[in-house]
C-alpha positions as CSV (number, residue, x, y, z in Angstrom):
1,X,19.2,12.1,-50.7
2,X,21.7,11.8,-47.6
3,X,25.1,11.8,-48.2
4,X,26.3,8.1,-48.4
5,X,29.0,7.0,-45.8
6,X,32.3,6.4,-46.8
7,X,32.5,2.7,-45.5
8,X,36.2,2.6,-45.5
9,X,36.9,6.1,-43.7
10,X,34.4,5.6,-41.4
11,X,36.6,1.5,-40.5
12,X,39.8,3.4,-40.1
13,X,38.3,4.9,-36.9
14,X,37.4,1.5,-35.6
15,X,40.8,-0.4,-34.8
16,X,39.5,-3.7,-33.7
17,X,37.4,-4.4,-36.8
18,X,41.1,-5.0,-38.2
19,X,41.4,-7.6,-35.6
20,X,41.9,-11.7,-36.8
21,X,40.6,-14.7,-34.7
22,X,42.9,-17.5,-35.4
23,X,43.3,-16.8,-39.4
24,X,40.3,-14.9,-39.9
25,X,39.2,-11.6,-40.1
26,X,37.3,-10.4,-37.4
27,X,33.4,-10.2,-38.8
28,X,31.5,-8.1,-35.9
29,X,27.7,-8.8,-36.4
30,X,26.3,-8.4,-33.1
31,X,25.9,-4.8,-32.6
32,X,22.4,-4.5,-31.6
33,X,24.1,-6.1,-28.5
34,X,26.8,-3.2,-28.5
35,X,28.2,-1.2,-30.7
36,X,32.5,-0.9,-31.5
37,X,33.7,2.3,-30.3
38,X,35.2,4.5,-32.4
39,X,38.8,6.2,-31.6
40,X,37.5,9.9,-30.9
41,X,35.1,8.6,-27.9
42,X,38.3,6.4,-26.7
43,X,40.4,9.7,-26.9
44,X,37.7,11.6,-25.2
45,X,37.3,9.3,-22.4
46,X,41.1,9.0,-22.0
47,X,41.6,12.7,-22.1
48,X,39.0,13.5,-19.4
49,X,40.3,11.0,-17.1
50,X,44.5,12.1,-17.5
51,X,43.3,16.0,-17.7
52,X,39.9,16.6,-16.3
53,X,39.0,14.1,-13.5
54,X,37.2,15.4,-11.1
55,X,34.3,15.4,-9.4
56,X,31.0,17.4,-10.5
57,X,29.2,20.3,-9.0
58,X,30.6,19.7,-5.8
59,X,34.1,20.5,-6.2
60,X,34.9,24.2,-6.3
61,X,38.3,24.8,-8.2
62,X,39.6,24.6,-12.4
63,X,39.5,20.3,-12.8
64,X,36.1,20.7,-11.0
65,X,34.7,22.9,-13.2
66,X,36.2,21.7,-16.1
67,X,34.6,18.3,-15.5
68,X,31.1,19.9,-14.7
69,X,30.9,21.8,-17.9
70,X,32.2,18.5,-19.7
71,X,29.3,16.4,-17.9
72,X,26.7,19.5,-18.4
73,X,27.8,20.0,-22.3
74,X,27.3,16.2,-22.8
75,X,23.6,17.0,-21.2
76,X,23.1,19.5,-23.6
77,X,24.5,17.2,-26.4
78,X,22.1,14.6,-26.0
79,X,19.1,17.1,-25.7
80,X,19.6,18.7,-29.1
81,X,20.4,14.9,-30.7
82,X,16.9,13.9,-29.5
83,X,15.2,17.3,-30.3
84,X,14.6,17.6,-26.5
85,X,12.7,21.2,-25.6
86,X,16.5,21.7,-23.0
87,X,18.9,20.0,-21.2
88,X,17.0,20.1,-18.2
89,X,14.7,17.3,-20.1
90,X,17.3,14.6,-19.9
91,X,18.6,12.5,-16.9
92,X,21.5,10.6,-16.8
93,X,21.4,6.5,-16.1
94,X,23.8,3.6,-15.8
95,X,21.7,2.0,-18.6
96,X,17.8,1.7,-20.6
97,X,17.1,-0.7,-17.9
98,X,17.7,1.6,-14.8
99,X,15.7,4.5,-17.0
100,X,12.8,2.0,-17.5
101,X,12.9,1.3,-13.9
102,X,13.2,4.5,-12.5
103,X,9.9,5.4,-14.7
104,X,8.1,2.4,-13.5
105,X,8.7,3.2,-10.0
106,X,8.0,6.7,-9.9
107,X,4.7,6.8,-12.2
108,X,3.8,3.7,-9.8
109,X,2.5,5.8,-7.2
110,X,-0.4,6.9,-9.5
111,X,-1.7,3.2,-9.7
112,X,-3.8,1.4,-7.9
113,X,-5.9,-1.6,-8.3
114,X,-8.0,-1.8,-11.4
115,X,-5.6,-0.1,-13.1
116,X,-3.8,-1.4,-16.3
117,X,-0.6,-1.3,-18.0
118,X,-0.3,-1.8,-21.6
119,X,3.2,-3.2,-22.9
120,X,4.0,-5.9,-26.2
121,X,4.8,-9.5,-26.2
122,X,7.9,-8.4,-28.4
123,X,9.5,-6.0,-25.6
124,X,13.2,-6.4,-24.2
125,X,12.9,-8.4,-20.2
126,X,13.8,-4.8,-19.4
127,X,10.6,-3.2,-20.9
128,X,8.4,-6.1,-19.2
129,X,9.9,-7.2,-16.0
130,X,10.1,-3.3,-14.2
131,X,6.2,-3.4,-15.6
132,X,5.5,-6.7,-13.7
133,X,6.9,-5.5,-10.4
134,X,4.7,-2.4,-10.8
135,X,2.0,-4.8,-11.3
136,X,2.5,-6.8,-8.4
137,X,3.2,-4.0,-6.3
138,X,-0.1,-1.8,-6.6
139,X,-2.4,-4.4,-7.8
140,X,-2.8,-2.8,-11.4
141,X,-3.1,-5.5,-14.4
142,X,-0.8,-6.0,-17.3
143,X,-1.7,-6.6,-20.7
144,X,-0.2,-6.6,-23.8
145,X,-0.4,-6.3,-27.7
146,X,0.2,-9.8,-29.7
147,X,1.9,-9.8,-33.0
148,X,1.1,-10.6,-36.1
149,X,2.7,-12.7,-38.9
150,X,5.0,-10.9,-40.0
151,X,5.9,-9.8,-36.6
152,X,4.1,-6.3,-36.7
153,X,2.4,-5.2,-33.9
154,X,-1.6,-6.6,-33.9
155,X,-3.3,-3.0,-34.2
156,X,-6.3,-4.3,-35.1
157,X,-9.1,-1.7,-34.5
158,X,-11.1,-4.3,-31.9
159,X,-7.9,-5.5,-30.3
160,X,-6.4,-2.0,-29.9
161,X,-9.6,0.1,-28.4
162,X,-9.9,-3.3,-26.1
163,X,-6.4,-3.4,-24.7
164,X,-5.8,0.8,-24.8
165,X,-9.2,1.5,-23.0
166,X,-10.3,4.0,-19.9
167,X,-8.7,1.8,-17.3
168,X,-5.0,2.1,-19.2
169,X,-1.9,4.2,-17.0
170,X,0.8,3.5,-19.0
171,X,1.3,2.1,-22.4
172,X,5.8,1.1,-22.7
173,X,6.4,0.3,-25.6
174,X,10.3,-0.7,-28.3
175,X,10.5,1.8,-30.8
176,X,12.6,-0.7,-32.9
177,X,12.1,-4.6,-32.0
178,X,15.6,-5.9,-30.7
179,X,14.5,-9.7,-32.1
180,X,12.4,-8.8,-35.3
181,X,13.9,-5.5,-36.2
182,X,10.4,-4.7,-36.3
183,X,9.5,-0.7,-36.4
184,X,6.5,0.4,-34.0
185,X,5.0,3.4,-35.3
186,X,4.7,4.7,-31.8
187,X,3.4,8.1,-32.9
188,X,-0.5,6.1,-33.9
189,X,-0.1,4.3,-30.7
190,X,0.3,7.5,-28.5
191,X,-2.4,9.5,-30.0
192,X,-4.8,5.9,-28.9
193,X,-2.9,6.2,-25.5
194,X,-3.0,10.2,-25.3
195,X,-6.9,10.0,-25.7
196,X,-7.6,8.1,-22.8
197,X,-5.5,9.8,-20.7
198,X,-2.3,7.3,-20.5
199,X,1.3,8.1,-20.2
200,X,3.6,7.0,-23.3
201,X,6.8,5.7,-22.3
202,X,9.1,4.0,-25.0
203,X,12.0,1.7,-25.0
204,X,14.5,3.7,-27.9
205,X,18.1,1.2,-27.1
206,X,17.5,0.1,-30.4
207,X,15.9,3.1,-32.6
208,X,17.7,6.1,-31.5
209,X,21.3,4.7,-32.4
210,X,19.8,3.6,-36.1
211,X,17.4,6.7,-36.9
212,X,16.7,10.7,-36.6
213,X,15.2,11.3,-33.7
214,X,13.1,14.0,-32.4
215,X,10.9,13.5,-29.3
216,X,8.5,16.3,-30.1
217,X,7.5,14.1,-33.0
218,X,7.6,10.6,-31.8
219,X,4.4,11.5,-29.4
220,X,6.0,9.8,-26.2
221,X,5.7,11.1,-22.9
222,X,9.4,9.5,-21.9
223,X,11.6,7.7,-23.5
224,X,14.8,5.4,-22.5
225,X,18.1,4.7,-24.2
226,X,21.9,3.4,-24.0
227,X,24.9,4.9,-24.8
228,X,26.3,1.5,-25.4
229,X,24.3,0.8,-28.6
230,X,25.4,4.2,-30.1
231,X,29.4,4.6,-29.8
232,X,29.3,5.1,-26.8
233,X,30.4,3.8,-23.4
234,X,29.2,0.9,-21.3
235,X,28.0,2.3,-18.0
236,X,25.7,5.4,-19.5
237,X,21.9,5.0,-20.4
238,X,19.5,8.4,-20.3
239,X,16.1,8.9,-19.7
240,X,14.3,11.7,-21.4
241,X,11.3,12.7,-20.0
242,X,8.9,15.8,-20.7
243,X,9.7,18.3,-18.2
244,X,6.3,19.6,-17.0
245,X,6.0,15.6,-16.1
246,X,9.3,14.9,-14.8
247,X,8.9,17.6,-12.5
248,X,5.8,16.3,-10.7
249,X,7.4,12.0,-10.2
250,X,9.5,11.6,-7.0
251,X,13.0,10.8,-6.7
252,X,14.1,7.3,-7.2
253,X,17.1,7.4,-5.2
254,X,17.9,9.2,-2.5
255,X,21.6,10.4,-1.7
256,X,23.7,13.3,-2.6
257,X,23.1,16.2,-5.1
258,X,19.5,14.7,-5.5
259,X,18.6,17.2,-2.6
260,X,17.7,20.6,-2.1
261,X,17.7,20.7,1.5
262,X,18.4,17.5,4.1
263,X,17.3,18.0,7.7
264,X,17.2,15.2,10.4
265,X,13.5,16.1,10.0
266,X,13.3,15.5,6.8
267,X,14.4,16.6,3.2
268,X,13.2,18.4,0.2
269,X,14.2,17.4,-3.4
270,X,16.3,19.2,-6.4
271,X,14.5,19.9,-9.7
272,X,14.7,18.0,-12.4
273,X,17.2,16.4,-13.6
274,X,19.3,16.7,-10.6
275,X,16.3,14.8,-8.5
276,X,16.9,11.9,-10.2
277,X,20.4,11.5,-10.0
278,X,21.7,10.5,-6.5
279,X,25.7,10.6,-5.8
280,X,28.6,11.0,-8.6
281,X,27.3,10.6,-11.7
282,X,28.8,8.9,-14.8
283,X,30.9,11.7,-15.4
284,X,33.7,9.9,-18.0
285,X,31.0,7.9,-19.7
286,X,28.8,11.1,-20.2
287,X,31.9,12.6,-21.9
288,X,32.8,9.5,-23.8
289,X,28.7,9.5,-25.0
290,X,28.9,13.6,-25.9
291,X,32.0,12.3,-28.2
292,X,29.9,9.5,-29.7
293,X,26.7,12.4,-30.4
294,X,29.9,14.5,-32.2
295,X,30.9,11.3,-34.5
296,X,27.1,10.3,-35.2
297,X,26.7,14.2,-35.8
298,X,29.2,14.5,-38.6
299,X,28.4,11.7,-40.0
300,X,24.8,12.9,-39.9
301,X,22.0,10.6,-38.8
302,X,20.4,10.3,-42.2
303,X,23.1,9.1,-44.0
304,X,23.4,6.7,-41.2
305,X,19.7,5.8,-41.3
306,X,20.0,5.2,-45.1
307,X,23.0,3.1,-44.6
308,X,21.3,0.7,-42.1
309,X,18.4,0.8,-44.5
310,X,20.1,-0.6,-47.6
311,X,23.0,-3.0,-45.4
312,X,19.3,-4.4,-44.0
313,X,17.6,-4.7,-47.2
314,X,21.1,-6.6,-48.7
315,X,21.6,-8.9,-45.3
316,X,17.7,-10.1,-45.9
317,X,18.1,-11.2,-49.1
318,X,21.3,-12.5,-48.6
319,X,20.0,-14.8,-45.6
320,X,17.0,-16.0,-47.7
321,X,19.5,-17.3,-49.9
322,X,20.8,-19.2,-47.2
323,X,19.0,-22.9,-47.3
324,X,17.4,-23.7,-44.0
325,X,17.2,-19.9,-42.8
326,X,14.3,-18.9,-41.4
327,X,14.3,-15.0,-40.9
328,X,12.0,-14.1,-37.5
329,X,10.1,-10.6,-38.1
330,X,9.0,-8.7,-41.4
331,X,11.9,-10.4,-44.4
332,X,11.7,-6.9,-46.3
333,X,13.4,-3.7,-45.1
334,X,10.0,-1.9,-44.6
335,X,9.9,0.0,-41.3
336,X,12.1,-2.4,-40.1
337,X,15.8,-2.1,-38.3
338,X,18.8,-4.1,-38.7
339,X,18.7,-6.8,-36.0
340,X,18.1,-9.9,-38.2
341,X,17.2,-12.8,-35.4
342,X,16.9,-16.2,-37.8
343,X,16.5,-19.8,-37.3
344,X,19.2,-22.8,-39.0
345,X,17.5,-26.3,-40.0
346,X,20.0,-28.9,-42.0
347,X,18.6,-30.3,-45.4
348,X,17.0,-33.4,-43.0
349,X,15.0,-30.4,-41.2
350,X,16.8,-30.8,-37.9
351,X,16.8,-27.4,-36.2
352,X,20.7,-26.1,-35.5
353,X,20.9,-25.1,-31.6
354,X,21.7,-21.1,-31.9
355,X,25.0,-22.0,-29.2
356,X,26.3,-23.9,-32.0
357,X,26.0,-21.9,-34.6
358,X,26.9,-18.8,-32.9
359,X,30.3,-21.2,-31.6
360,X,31.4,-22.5,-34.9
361,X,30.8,-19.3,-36.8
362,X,33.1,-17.7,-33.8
363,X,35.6,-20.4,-34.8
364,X,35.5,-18.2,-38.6
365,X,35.5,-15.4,-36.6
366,X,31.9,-14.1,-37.0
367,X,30.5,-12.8,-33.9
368,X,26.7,-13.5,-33.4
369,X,24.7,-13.7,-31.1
370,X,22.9,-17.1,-30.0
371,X,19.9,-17.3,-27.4
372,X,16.5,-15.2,-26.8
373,X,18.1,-11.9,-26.8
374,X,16.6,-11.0,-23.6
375,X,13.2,-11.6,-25.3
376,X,11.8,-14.8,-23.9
377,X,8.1,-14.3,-24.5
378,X,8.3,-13.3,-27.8
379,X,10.2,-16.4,-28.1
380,X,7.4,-18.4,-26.7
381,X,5.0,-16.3,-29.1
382,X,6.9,-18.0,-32.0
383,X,6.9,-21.3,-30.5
384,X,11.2,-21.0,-30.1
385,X,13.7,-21.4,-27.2
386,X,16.3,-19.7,-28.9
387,X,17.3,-17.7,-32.1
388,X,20.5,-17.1,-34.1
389,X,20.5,-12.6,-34.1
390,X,23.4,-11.2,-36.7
391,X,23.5,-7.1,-36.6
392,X,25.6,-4.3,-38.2
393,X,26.2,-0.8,-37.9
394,X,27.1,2.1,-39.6
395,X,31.2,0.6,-39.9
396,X,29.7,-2.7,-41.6
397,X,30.0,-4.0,-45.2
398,X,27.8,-5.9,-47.4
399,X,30.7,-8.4,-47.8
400,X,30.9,-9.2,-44.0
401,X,26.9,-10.2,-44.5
402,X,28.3,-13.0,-47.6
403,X,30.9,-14.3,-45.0
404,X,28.1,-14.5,-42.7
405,X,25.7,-16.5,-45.0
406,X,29.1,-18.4,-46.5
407,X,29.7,-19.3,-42.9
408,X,25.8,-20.3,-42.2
409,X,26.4,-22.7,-45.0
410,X,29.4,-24.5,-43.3
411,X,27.3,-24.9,-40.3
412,X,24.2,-26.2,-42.1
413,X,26.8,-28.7,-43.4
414,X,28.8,-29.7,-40.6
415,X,25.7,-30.6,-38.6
416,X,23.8,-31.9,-42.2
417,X,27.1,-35.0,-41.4
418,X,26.5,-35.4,-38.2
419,X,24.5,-38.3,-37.1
């Protein structure tokens, strides 16, 4: 059994969950947007940029090697949190979304027409639209997998071998639904994609925050993620990528330090990871996301796993208590993470606009989120323009979920009066 988290040790390193808005407590459910930060990442960004700042690998004397082995260590921080074979294996990003791009434009060069590209109808914009430019660029087709229900994945034998077939190039894919919280079990869809000769790329912003995560197990060939969703700064997303393949894919962008040698002739490229990242890097944020990797290390990544598991399992049933709730997704917590999307209807049936109810729960200071999560075709798919999305983290309570379904009430009744 993990060790459970001490809840209100774990607070006191989060200063603004103490904030008010108006005369309530602050109730911060919308972390599968982004996560607080916690004081030791603030410190550690702080401190690099009052004692370290410079820049890296260019600059030859004590703050520029200081701030190269601080940039460097975080590499190597990242690597072992993600069970990465070496630091070499892992590029640094702004964000997911430039990861997911960079893959999708250097893998494109290997398509042509005829070709297919295999993502879900429950991906992120970022882990369809890079896919659809790819598409429409070298005349390859995308497809992708339905859901079913109960918002699983439709891995039905027929409609699997027909989608993942001879002609599939890539299969992208969420690790962890940001809409329906819904686990993928990537490692069965990899082997299907592994046979045939397709490269596995999947979309970790929302799994590697939440669970253990080693990449020698999960069966993809590269993988993207935020920093933002895990403790760490805005402005820092990484791409892991198996080495042997990351070696052979082009650059993305071309500029400094991305070179090995530049001649008015022509130029020839660094080795991995250095090829992929043209001009100064995000050196602060890297530090700030190395500090995040320490907290989420000594907390220890199963006893934040079981502490999403259980706050899940409680916010689900609290919800269903909720009358009018509709929860979007599987409403148990079985292979599935904490972003709870949900619909509002008043006792007449009339559906609550998510704006609304994400404004008046602000005004009892509960922060939601209200909209299609950047997930308009799984939207669609249900039939929906919009959804209500409430999320913790490792710093939230079980009590913060009963303000949230005391304060879904209040809503449900405000509008249940208006006519």
């Amino acid at each position: 059994m993990p060790e459970q988290l001490d809840l209100d040790r774990v607070r006191r390193d989060f200063p603004i969950l103490e904030r008010r808005v108006g005369e309530w407590p602050l109730t911060y459910l919308d972390s599968a947007n982004t996560s607080q930060k916690p004081t030791p990442v603030v410190a550690a960004v702080s401190r690099h940029y009052l004692e370290h700042n410079a820049n890296v690998a260019r600059a030859m004397h004590t703050l520029g090697g200081e701030a190269t082995e601080a940039f460097e260590g975080a590499r190597a921080k990242v690597a072992d949190f993600i069970g990465a074979a070496g630091r070499e294996e892992v590029v640094f990003t702004k964000n997911a979304s430039e990861a997911l791009n960079l893959v999708a434009h250097t893998l494109g060069g290997r398509l042509g027409t005829g070709d297919e590209i295999v993502v879900s109808v429950m991906e992120h914009h970022s882990n369809i639209v890079p896919w659809q430019l790819l598409a429409q660029r070298t005349g390859a087709t995308l497809r992708w997998f339905d859901i079913t229900a109960d918002g699983r994945l439709d891995l039905g034998k027929a409609e699997a071998e027909q989608l993942i077939n001879e002609r599939t190039r890539i299969v992208s894919l969420a690790w962890v639904s940001n809409v329906l919280g819904t686990v993928n079990p990537v490692r069965e869809i990899a082997a299907m994609a592994h046979r045939v000769g397709a490269h596995v790329v999947v979309d970790g912003s929302q799994g590697v925050p939440q669970l253990p995560t080693d990449v020698a197990t999960l069966g993809a060939d590269l993988m993207a993620f935020t920093g933002h969703k895990m403790l760490g700064p805005t402005g820092i997303g990484v791409l892991w990528g198996r080495y042997d393949l990351l070696e052979t894919l082009p650059p993305f962008l071309g500029g400094g330090e991305m070179i090995e040698i530049v001649r008015m002739s022509g130029s020839t490229y660094a080795r991995p990871p250095a090829r992929f990242e043209a001009g100064t890097p995000p050196i602060a944020q890297a530090v700030g996301l190395g500090a995040a990797i320490d907290y989420l290390n000594a907390l220890g990544m199963d006893a934040v796993a079981a502490h999403e598991q259980e706050l899940t399992a409680y916010a689900l049933a609290r919800l269903q208590e909720v009358e009018g709730v509709t929860i979007l997704g599987p409403t148990e917590a079985v292979d599935r993470g904490g972003a709870i999307a949900f619909t509002l209807a008043t006792a007449d049936g009339l559906e609550v606009h998510p704006h609304d109810v994400m404004q008046l729960l602000d005004s009892r200071g509960i922060a939601v989120r209200g909209g299609h999560h950047c997930a308009r075709p799984l939207h669609e798919r249900l039939g929906l323009t919009a959804s209500s999305r409430a999320s913790g983290y490792l710093y939230t309570t079980q009590s913060e979920f009963d303000r949230l379904a005391e304060g879904l009430d209040y809503v449900r009744d405000f509008f249940g009066g208006v006519r």
